[in-house]
C-alpha positions in Angstrom: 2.9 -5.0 -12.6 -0.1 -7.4 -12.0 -0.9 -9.2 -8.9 -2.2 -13.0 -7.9 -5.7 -13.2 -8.8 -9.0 -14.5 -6.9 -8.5 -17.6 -8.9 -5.0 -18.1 -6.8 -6.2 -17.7 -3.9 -9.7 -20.1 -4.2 -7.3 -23.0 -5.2 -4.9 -21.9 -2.5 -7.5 -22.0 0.3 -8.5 -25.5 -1.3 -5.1 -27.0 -0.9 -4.7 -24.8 2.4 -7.7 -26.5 3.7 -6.7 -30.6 2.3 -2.8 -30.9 2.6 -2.2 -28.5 5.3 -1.8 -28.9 9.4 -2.3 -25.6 11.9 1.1 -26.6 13.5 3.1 -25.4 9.9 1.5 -21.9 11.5 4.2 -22.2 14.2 7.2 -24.0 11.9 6.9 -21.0 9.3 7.0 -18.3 12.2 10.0 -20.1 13.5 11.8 -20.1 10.4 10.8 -16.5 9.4 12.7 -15.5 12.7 15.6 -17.4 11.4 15.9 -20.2 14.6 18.9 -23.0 14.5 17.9 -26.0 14.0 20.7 -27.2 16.8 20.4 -29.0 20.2 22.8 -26.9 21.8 20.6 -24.5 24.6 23.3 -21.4 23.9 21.8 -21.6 20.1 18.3 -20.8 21.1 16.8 -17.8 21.0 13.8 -15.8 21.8 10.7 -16.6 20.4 7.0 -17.7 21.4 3.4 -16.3 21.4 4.5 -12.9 20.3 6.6 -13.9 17.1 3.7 -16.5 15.6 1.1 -13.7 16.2 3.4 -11.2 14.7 3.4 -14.0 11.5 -0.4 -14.5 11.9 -0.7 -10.0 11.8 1.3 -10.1 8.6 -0.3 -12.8 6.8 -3.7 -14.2 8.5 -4.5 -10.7 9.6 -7.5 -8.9 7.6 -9.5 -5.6 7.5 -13.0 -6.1 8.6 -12.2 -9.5 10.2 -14.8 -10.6 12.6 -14.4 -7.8 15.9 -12.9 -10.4 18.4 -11.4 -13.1 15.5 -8.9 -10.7 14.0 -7.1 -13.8 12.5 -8.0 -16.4 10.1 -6.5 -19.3 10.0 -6.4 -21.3 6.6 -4.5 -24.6 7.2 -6.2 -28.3 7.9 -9.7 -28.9 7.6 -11.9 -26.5 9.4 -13.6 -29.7 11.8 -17.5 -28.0 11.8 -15.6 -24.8 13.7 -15.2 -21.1 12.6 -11.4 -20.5 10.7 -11.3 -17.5 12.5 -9.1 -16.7 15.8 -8.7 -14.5 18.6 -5.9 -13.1 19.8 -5.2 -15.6 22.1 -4.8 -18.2 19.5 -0.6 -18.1 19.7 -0.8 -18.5 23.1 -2.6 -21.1 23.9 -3.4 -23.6 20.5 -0.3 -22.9 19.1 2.0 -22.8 22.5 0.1 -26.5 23.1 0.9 -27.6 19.5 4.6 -26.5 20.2 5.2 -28.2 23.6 2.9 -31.5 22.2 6.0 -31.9 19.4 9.0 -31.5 21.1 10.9 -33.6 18.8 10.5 -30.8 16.2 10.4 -27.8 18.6 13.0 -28.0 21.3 12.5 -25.8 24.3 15.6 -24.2 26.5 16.3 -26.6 29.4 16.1 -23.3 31.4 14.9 -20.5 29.8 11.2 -21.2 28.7 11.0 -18.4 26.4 14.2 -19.5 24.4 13.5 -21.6 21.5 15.3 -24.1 18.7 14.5 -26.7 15.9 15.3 -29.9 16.6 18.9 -30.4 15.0 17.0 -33.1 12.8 13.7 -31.6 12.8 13.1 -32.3 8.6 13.6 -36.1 9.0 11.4 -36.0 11.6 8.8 -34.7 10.0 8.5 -36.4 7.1 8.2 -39.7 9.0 4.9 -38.2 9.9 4.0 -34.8 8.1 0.5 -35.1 8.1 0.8 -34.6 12.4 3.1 -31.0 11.5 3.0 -29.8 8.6 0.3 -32.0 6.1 1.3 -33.7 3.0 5.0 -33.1 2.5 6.4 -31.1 0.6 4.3 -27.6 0.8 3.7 -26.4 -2.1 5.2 -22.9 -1.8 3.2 -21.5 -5.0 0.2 -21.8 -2.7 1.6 -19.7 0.1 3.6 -17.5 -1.8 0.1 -16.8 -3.3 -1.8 -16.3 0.0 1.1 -14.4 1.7 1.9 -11.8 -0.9 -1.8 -11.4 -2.3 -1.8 -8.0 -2.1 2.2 -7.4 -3.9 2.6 -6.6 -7.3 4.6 -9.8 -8.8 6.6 -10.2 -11.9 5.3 -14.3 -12.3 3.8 -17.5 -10.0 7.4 -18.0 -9.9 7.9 -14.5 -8.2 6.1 -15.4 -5.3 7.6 -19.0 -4.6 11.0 -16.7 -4.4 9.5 -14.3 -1.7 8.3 -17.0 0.3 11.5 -19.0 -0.1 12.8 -15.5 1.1 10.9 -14.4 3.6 10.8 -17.7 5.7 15.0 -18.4 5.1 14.7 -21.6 3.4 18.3 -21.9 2.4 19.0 -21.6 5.9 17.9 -25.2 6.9 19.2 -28.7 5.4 17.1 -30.8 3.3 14.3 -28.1 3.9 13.2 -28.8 0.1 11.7 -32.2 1.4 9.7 -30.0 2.8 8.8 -26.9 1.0 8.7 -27.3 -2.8 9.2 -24.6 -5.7 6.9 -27.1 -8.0 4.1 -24.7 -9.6 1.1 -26.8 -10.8 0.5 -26.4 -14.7 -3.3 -25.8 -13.5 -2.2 -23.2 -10.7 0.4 -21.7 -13.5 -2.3 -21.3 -16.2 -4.1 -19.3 -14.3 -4.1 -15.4 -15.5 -2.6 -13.0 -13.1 -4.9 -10.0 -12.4 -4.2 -6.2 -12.8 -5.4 -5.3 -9.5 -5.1 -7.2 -5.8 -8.3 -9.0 -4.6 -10.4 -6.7 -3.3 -11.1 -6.7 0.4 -14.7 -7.8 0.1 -14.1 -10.1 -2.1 -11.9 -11.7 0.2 -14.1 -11.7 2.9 -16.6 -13.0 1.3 -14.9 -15.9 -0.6 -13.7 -16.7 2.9 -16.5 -16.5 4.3 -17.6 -19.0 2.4 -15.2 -21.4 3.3 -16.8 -21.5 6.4 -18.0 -24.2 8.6 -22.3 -24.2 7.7 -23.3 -23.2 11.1 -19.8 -20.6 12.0 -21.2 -18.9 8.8 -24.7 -18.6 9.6 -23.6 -16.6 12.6 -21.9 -13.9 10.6 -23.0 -11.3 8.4 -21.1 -10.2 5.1 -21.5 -5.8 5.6 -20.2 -4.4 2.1 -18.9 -0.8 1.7 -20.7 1.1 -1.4 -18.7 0.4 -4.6 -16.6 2.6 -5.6 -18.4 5.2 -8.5 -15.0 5.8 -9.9 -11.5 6.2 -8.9 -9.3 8.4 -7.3 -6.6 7.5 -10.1 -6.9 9.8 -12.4 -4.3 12.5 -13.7 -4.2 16.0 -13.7 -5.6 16.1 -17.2 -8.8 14.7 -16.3 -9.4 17.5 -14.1 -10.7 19.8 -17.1 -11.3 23.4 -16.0 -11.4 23.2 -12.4 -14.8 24.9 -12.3 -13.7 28.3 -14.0 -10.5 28.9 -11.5 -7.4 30.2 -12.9 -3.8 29.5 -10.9 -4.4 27.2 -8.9 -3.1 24.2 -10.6 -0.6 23.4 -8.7 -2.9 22.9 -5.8 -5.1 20.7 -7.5 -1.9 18.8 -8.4 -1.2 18.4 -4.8 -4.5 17.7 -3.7 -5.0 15.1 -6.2 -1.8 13.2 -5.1 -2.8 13.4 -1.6 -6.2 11.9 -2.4 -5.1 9.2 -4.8 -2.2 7.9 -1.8 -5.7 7.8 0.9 -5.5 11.1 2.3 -8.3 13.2 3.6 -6.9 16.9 2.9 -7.9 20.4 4.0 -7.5 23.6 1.7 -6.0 26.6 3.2 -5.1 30.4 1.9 -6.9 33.6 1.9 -10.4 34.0 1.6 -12.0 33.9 -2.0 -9.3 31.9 -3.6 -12.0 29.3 -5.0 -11.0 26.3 -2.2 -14.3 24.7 -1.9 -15.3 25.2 -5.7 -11.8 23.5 -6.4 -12.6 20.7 -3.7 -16.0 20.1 -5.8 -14.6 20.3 -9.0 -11.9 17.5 -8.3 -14.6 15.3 -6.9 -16.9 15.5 -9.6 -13.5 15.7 -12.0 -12.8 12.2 -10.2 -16.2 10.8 -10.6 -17.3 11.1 -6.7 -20.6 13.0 -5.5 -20.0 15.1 -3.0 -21.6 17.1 -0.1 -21.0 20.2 0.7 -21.7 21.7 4.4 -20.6 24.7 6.1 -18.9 24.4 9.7 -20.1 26.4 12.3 -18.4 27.6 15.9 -21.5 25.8 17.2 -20.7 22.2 15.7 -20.8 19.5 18.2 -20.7 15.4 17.7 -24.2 16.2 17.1 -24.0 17.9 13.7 -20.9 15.9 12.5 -21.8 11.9 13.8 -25.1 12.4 14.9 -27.8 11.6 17.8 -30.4 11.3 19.4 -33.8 12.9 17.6 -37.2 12.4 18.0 -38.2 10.7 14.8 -41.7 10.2 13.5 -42.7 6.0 13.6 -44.8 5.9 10.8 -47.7 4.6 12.2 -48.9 7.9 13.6 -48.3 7.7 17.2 -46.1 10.2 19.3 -42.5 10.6 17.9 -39.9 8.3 19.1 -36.3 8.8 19.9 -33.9 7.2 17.4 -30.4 7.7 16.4 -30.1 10.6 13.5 -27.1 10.5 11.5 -24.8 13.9 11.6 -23.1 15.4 8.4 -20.5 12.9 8.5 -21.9 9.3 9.3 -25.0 10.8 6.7 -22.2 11.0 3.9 -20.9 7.9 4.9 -24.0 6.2 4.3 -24.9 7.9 1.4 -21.6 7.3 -0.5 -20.7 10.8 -1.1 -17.9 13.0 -0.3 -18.2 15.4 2.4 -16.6 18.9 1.7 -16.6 21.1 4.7 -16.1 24.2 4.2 -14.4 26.6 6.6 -13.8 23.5 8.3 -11.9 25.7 11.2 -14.7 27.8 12.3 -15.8 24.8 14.2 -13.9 23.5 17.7 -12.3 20.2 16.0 -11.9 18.4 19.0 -15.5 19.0 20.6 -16.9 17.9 17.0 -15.0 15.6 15.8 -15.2 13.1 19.0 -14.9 9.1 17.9 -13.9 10.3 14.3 -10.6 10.8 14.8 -10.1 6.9 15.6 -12.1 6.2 12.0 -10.0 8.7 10.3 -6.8 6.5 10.9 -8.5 3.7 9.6 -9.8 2.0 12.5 -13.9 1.0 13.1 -15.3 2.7 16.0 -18.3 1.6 17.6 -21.0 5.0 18.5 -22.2 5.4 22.1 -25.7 5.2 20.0 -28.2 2.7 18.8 -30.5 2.5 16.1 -33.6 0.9 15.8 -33.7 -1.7 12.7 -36.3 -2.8 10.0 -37.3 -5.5 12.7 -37.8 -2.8 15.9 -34.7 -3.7 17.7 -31.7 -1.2 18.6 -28.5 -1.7 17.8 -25.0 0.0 18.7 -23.9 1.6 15.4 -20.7 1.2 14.6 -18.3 2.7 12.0 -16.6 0.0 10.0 -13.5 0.9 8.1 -14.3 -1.2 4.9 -15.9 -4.2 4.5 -16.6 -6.3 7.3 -17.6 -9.7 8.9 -19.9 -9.4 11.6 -20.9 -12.0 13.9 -22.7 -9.7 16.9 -26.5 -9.8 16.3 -26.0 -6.2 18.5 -24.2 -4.2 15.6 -25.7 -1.9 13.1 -22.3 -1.8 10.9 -22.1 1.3 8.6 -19.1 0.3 6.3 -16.8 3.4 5.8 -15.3 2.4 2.2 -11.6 3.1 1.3 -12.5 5.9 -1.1 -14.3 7.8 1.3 -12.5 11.3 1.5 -13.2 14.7 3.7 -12.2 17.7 2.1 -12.0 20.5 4.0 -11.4 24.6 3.5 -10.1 26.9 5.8 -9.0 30.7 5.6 -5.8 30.9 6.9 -6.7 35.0 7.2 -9.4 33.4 10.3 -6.1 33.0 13.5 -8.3 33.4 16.3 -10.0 29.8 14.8 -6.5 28.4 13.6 -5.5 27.4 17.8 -8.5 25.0 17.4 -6.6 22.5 15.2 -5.3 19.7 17.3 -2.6 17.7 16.6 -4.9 15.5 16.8 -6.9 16.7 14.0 -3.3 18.0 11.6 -1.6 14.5 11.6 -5.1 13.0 9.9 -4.6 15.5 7.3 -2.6 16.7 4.5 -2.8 20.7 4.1 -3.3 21.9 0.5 -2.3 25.7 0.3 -4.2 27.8 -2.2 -2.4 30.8 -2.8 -3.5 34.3 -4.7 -3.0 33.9 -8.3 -0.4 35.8 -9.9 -0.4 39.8 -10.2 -0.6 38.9 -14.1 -3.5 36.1 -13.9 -5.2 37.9 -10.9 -5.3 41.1 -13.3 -7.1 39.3 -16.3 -9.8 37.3 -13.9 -10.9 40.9 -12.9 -10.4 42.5 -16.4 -12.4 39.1 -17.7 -15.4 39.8 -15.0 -16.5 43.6 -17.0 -19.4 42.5 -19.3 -21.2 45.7 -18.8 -21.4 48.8 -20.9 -21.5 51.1 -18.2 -19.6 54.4 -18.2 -17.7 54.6 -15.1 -16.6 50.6 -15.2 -13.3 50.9 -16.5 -12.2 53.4 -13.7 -13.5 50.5 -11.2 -11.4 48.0 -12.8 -8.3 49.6 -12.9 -8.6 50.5 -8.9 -9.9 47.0 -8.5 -6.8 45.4 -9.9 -4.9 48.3 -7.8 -6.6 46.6 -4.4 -6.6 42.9 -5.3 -3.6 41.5 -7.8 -0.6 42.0 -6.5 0.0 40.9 -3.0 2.8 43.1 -2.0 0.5 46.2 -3.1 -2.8 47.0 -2.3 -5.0 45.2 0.5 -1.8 42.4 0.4 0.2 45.0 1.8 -1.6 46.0 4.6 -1.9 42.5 5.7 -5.2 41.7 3.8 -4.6 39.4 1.0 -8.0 38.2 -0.7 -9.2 36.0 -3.3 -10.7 36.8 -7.1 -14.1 35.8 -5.3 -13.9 39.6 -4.0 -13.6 41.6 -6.6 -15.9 39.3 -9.0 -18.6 39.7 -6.3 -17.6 43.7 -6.2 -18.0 43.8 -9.9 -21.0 42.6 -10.2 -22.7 44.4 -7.5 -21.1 47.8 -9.1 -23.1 46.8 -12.1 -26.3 45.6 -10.8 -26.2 49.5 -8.9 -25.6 51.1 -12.2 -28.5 48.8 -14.1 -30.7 50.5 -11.5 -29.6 53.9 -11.7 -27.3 54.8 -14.5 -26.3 58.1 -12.8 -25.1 56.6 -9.5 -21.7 58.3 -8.5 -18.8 55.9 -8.5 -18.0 57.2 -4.8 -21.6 56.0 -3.7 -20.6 52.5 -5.3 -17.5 52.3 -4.2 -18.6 52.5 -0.4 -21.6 50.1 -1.1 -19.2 48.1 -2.4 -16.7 48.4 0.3 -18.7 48.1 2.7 -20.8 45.0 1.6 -18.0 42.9 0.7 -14.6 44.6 2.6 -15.3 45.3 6.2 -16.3 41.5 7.1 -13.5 40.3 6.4 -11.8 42.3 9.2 -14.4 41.3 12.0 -12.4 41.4 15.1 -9.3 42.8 13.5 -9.2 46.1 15.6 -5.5 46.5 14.6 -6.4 46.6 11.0 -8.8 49.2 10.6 -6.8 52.2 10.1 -4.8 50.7 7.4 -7.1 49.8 5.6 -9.6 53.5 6.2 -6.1 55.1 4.7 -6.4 52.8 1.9 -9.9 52.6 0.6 -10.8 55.9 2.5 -9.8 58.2 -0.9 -12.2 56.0 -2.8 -15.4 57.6 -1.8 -14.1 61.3 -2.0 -16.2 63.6 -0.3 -18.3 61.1 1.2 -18.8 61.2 5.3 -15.4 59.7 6.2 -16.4 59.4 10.0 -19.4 57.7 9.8 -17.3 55.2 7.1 -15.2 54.6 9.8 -17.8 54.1 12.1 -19.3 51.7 9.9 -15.5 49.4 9.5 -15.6 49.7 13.8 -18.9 47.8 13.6 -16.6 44.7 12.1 -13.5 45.6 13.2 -14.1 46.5 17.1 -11.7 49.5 17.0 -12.3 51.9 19.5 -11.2 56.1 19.1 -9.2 57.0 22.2 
């Protein structure tokens, strides 16, 4: 379904800005709360401050507003002043507005927190609308337009209904002296678009409704358009770099991205999870980064600090803010792909991301110098923003920004590491083995050589690796196609360098190259799998094989 257009919302601004009065901000709250228009005190009911700012959140409210003017306030002529608000707007303009037209808002004799409309608050107005509400009637096309910007609508006429709706017309008398379902045959002709306004767009057409000198102070900081879109469908996502059963991930992780997620991989090691995270991205149209995390990550690495940088003018190096993997993404308008994201403490590296990662701008305990020599605080701005503080270097996060992490779920001394704090930012893509039968043909699919003793490999190969209930799976040691491709093709490098190589002496190079890491610090793991992989390498030096797994392992003989 479409949506109002920019159009709509320029000519409502306009008629906003020449028929409206700031004191309709406090009739429409009113209404939406659904107060009786009655003299009687027992008929009031709750309402002040709170209730209009509630009104103002819904409606006046917008991403990237300036940091201390969170609301912008459209109605009356803007008299050589900034449109937009703080937070104390309700409670003191609008309370003052209130208690200045007490013969349209009527106060509890009592109870000053109580609240009605006068019993014959419509005839009122209209003996002077211009001092309430403006020029009588409002056209509700306009605010229906404003209000619901951002809903998908059915018609013009759509939106006069959900404004008629949302602020309970039909509960008041006469009202349609007031508020009229008239759509202007200009306002009407106008096309509807297939996509809401786009946050900077808004800003910046408001910003340009600004008083001259209110919009000299502010700045106009735009995110990095968007090099595609996240809404694309599973057959876009081609070959998902060479992997084989793991569409159903994709699926998911598709879904999750599309709906704003960020999303973390998880399964056994070699399962593909960071080639599939870069395939989707570059499937989707998005560059992407790829960086390893380390147990050693700190703010540092992932936000950034201090670093002596060179100043180009060939004095001594300087101290300026670097960016880390993250903000250095940001920036750079890619994707960041972290792979074993859990090898890292979360909480000691993530730091002020986790307040971006819900959405919200966080301002860095950093500054940066600028093109003209001055430092700034740098600050993280979720989208687009308006800034007015001359001491903010704004990096705009945009809204298609995603961090996609891996994580082998095999790793559970790392797996304690993930706060809550860290899981409830992210939605957790499994990655599972492929089936016994697709796990079997990857490994059949990897023999390309001609040598002798390959097919014997293979078939122990697809013994150890395919089915998870058999093999290394059953001794608690599920892994990835990545291991037995890698296997395979060190087996035939071995053989390209010396035909007559015994397949015991590559089956414990083998082994032990690309087997025994993955059981570092798995002590209770290492005779299992020396009974399993032990028969491989035949008359071979058994103890000195186990010697060589305790290096990873950390068993000890008693």
């Amino acid at each position: 379904m479409p949506f109002v257009s920019k159009k709509h919302i320029e000519e409502s601004l306009a008629y906003f800005d020449e028929h409206c009065h700031p004191a309709l901000m406090s009739l429409l709250a009113m209404m939406r709360e659904g107060l009786p228009a009655s003299a009687d005190d027992n008929d009031a009911a709750p309402f002040g401050a709170p209730f209009e700012k509630r009104l103002m959140g819904d409606f006046f409210g917008l991403l990237g507003a300036p940091e201390d003017r969170p609301y912008y306030i459209p109605f009356g002529p803007d008299a050589g002043k900034s449109r937009w608000r703080g937070a104390g707007y309700a409670g003191s303009s609008l309370q003052r507005q209130r208690q200045d037209r007490g013969n349209i808002f009527r106060q509890h004799t009592t109870d000053r927190k109580k609240w009605a409309l006068q019993p014959n608050f419509v005839k009122t107005i209209l003996e002077e609308p211009v001092h309430v509400i403006g020029d009588a009637p409002i056209l509700l096309a306009h605010l229906g337009a404003w209000a619901f910007r951002d809903n998908e609508i059915s018609s013009i006429n759509d939106v006069v209904q959900k404004a008629r709706s949302e602020f309970n017309l039909d509960q008041y008398a006469d009202i349609d002296d007031l508020f009229s379902e008239e759509i202007p045959q200009k306002f009407a002709a106008i096309p509807l678009a297939e996509k809401p306004i786009a946050n900077d767009e808004l800003l910046s057409l408001l910003q340009s409704y600004e008083a001259d000198e209110a919009n000299a102070k502010s700045k106009l900081v735009t995110a990095k358009a968007a090099p595609s879109d996240w809404a694309i469908t599973t057959k876009d996502l081609g070959d998902l770099g060479g992997l084989r059963g793991v569409e159903e991930a994709a699926a998911r992780a598709l879904a999750a991205l599309r709906s704003g997620m960020h999303i973390v991989f998880t399964g056994p090691p070699g399962t593909g999870k960071t080639t599939l995270a870069e395939s989707i991205c570059a499937s989707a149209g998005f560059p992407s980064w790829t960086v390893p995390a380390t147990d050693q990550w700190t703010t540092f690495e992932t936000i950034g600090g201090y670093f002596p940088m060179p100043d180009g003018e060939g004095t001594a190096d300087r101290l300026d803010f670097l960016p880390g993997a993250v903000v250095d993404a940001i920036q750079t308008g890619r994707c960041l792909i972290i792979d074993e994201i859990n090898r890292a403490d979360i909480d000691k590296a993530f730091g002020e991301l986790f307040t971006l990662l819900t959405g919200n701008s966080v301002t860095l305990p950093y500054r940066r110098r600028g093109e003209d020599g001055q430092f700034r605080r740098v600050r993280l701005q979720a989208g687009s923003a308006l800034v007015d503080d001359a001491e903010i270097d704004s990096i705009p996060v945009p809204d298609w920004w995603r961090i996609v992490g891996s994580m082998n779920d095999a790793d559970k001394a790392s797996l304690k590491r993930l706060s809550m704090a860290f899981v409830r930012r992210f939605a957790f893509i499994p990655v599972p083995l492929p089936t016994p039968a697709i796990y079997e043909e990857i490994i059949r699919d990897c023999d390309r050589s001609k040598h002798t003793q390959m097919p014997a490999l293979i078939e122990t190969l697809v013994d150890l690796f395919a089915d998870e209930a058999a093999g290394l799976g059953a001794i608690g040691i599920p892994l990835g196609p990545g291991f037995p491709k890698a296997m395979l093709a060190q087996a035939s490098a071995e053989w390209d360098i010396d035909p007559s190589r015994p397949l015991p002496s590559v089956w414990r190079s083998i082994i032990e190259g690309y087997l025994f890491p993955q059981l570092q610090g798995r002590a209770e793991s290492h005779q299992a799998l020396l009974d399993l992989v032990s028969p491989l390498i035949r008359n071979s030096d058994v103890v000195s094989f186990s010697s060589q797994l305790a290096v990873w392992t950390g068993f000890i003989d008693e």
